[in-house]
C-alpha positions in Angstrom: 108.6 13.1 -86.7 104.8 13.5 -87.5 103.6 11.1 -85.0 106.2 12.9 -82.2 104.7 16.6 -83.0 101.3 15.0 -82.4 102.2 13.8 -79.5 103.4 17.2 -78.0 100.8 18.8 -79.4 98.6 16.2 -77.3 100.6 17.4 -74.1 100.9 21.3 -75.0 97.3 22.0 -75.8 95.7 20.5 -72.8 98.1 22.5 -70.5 97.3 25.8 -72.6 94.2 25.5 -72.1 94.4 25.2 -68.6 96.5 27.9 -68.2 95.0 30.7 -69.8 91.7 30.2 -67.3 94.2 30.4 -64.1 95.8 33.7 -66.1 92.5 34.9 -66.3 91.8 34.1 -63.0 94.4 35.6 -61.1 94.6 38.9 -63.3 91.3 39.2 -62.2 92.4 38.6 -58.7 95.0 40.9 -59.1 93.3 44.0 -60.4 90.8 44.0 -58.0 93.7 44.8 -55.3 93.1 47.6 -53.0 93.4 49.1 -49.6 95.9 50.1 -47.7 99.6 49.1 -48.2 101.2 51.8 -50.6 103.3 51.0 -53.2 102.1 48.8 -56.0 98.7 48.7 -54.1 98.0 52.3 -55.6 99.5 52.0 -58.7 97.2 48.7 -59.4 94.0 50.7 -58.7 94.6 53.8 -61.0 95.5 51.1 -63.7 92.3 49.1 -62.7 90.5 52.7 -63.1 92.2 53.4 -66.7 91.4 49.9 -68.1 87.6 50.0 -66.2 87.1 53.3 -68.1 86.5 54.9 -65.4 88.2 57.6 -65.5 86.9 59.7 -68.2 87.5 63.3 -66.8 87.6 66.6 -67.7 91.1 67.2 -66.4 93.6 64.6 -65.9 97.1 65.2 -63.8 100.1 63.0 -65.4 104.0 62.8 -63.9 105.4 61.3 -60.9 105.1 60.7 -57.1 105.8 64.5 -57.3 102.1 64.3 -58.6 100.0 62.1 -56.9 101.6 63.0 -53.6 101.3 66.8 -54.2 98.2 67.5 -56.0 94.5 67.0 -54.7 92.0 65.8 -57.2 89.5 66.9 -54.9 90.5 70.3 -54.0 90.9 71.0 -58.1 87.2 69.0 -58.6 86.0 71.7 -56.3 87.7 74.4 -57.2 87.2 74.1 -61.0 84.0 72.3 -61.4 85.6 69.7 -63.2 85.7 66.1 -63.5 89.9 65.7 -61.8 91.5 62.5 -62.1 95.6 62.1 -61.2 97.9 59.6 -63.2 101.1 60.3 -61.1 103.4 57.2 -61.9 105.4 56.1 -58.4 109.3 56.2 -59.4 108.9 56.2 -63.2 109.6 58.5 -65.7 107.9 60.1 -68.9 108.6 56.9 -70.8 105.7 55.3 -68.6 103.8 58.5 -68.1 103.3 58.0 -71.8 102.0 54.5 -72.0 99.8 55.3 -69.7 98.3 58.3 -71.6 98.1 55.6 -74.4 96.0 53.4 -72.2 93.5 56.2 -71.0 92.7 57.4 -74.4 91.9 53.8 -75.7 89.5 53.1 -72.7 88.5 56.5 -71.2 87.1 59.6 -73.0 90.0 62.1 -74.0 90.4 64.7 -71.4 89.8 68.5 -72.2 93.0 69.8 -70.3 96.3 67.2 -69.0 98.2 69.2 -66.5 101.5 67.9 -66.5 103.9 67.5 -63.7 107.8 68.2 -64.5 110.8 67.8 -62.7 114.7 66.4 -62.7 113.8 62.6 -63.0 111.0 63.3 -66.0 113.7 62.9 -68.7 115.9 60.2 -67.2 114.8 56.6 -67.0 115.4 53.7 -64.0 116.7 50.5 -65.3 114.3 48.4 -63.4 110.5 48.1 -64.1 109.3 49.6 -60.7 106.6 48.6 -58.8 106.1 46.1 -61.5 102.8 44.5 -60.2 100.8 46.6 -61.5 101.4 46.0 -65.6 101.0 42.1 -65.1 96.8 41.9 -65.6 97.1 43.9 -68.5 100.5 42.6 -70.0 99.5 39.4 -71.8 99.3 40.4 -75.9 99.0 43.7 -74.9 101.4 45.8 -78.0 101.4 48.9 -76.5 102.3 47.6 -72.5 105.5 45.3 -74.6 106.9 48.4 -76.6 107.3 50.3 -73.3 107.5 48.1 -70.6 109.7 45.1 -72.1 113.2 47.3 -72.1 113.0 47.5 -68.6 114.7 45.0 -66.6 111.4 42.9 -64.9 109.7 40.6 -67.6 110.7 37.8 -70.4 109.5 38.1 -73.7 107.8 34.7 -73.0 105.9 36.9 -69.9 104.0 38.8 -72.7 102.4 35.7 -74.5 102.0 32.9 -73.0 99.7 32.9 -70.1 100.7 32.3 -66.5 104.7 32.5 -67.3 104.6 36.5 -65.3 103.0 34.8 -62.3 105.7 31.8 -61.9 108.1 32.9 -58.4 106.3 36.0 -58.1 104.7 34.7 -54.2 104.6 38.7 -53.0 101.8 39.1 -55.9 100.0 36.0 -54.9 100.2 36.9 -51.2 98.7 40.4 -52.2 95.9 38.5 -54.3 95.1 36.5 -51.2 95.4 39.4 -48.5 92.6 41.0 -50.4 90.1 38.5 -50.6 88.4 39.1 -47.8 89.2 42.8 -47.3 86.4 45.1 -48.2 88.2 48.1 -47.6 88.2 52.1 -48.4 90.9 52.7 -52.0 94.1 53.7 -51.0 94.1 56.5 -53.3 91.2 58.8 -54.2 91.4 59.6 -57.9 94.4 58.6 -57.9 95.6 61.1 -55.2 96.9 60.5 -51.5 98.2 62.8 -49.0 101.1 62.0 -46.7 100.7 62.3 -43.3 104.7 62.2 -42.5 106.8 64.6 -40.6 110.3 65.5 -42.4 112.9 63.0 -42.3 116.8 62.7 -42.7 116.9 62.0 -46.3 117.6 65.3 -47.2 120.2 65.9 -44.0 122.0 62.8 -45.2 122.5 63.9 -48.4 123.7 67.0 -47.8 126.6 65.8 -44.9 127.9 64.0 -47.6 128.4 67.7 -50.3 128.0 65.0 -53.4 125.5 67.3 -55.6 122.6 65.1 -57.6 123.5 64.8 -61.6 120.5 64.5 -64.2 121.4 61.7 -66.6 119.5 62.3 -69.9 117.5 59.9 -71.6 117.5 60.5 -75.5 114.3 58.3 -76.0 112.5 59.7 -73.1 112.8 63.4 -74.6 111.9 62.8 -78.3 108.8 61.0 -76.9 108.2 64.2 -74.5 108.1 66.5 -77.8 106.2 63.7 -79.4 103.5 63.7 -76.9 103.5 67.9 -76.8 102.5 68.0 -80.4 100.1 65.0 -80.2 97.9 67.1 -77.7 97.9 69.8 -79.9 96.4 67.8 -82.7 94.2 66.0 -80.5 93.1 69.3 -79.3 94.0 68.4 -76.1 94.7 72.2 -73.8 98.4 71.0 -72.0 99.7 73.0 -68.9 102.9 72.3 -67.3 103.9 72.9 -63.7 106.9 72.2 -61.5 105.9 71.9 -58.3 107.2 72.8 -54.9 110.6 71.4 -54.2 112.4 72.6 -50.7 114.5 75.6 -51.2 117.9 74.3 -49.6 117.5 71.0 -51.8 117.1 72.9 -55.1 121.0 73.8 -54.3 122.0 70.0 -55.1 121.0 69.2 -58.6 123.8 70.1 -60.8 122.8 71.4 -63.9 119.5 72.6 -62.6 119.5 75.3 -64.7 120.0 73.9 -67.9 116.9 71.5 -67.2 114.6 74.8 -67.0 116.3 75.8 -70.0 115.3 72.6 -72.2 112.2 72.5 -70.7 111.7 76.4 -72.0 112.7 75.6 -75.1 110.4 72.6 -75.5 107.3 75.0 -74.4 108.3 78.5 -75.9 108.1 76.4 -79.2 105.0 75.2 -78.6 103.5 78.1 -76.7 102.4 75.8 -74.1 101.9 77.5 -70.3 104.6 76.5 -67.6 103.7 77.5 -64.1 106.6 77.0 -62.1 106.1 76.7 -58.6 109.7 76.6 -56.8 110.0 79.8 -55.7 106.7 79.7 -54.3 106.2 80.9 -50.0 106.0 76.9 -49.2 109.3 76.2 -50.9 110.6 77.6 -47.7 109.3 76.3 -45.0 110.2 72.6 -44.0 107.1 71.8 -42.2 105.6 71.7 -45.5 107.5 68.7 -46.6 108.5 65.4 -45.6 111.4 65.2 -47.5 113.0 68.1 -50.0 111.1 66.3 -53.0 107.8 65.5 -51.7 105.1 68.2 -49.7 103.1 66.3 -47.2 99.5 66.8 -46.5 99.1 70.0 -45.3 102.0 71.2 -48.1 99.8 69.4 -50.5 96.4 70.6 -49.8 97.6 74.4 -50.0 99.6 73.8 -53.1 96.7 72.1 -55.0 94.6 75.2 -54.1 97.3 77.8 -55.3 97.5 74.9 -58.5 93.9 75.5 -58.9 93.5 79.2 -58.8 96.2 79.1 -61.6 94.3 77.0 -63.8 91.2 79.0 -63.1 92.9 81.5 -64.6 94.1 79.9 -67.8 90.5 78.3 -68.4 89.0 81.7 -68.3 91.7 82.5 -71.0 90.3 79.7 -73.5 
């Protein structure tokens, strides 16, 4: 039995050693992903900025596509005279949101104020790990990424320790590793924020010939950790400011139990006296030529919302 161990231990150690250098290797491939492309393309370089440090801003914008499709860095850089840096997550809820709040404050200075984008899919959560690209340079013996990630239908527990095992079959990741050796190419995003140029399309039109309203299907975890994170910011004297942002009007009309989500999400801030600026009665609610679909403003819709966001948080600095 002793002379069989040393023999695997003979074959296993060699290979280890030979695979953590390729790990290495391609991570370092993979982080360094950029460019045009959408999709996991944007969420690898705000997760190459959080683990680079370099994000360390004054003010830092966490929640969805509803966030890094809808609000401007730039126009709140200018406006405020503060360092803006948006965290939108594409297609993931709070549960994520969180992890990477986590993340910045180990390798980024904490930020003075997080604004914080709500809406109906904050306190739900996907089955699937989304876009999962760009977790797999970070994920090897990394706690925090396997508490929250590893639930989520994507990785093995084996993907999380031993090095290489997240890259096996994945050939999309490789192809995107080699696409981008050559390109020297503008960011996709710009701190983390990109307009759409896109003209309304049928989503919303299709939804509605079918008179099937959306339901919100809770997530239990997802809102303990949302009240969890609420009081951490007030103990890390962190200011927090939430905001629902524009959705079209005539789309507001199919959420069932719309209501009661505004209620809990009252509740959560009343108790905490925490400032909710709720944007979906604003002007550009009603106008389609602001959106692209009834969730998401495009470009133009963007740029004047993030100035009317702005002016709003001008007004609660002066108040501190």
């Amino acid at each position: 039995m002793k002379k069989f161990l040393q023999k695997v231990c003979l074959l296993v150690l060699p290979l280890l050693a030979l695979m953590y250098p390729l790990d290495k290797l391609l991570s370092a491939g993979l982080k360094r992903v950029h460019g045009e492309g959408g999709g996991d393309i944007g969420e690898l370089e705000v997760m190459r900025d959080i683990y680079d440090g370099k994000i360390n801003s004054d003010i830092v914008v966490y929640g969805s596509s509803r966030a890094w499709i809808q609000i401007n860095s730039s126009i709140l850089e200018d406006s405020l005279k503060k360092q803006v840096y948006n965290l939108g997550i594409d297609g993931h809820n709070f549960h994520l949101q969180y992890m990477r709040h986590r993340e910045l404050l180990k390798h980024n200075r904490k930020p003075q104020m997080i604004v914080l984008s709500v809406d109906i899919f904050s306190l739900q959560r996907r089955a699937d790990l989304y876009e999962y690209s760009q977790f797999m340079p970070y994920m090897l013996w990394n706690e925090n990424m396997y508490n929250f990630t590893s639930t989520y239908q994507g990785f093995n527990k084996t993907d999380y320790f031993i090095p290489l095992m997240r890259y096996a079959g994945k050939t999309e990741v490789l192809d995107l590793i080699v696409r981008n050796i050559t390109h020297d190419i503008p960011d996709y995003r710009t701190k983390g924020f990109r307009g759409m140029h896109a003209d309304w399309n049928d989503d919303f039109d299709n939804a509605k010939k079918t008179g099937v309203k959306y339901t919100i299907h809770y997530d239990t975890a997802s809102i303990r950790l949302f009240e969890q994170f609420i009081r951490e910011c007030k103990e890390d004297n962190i200011q927090l400011v939430t905001i629902y942002a524009p959705e079209y009007i005539e789309g507001q009309q199919f959420i069932a139990g719309r209501a009661d989500l505004f209620n809990l999400y009252r509740r959560f801030f009343e108790k905490y006296h925490i400032p909710f600026l709720d944007f979906t009665n604003d002007e550009l609610c009603f106008d389609k030529k602001y959106f692209y679909n009834s969730m998401h403003l495009n470009y133009i819709g963007a740029d004047l919302f993030s100035s009317k966001l702005a002016h709003r948080l001008k007004a609660l600095q002066t108040d501190n």
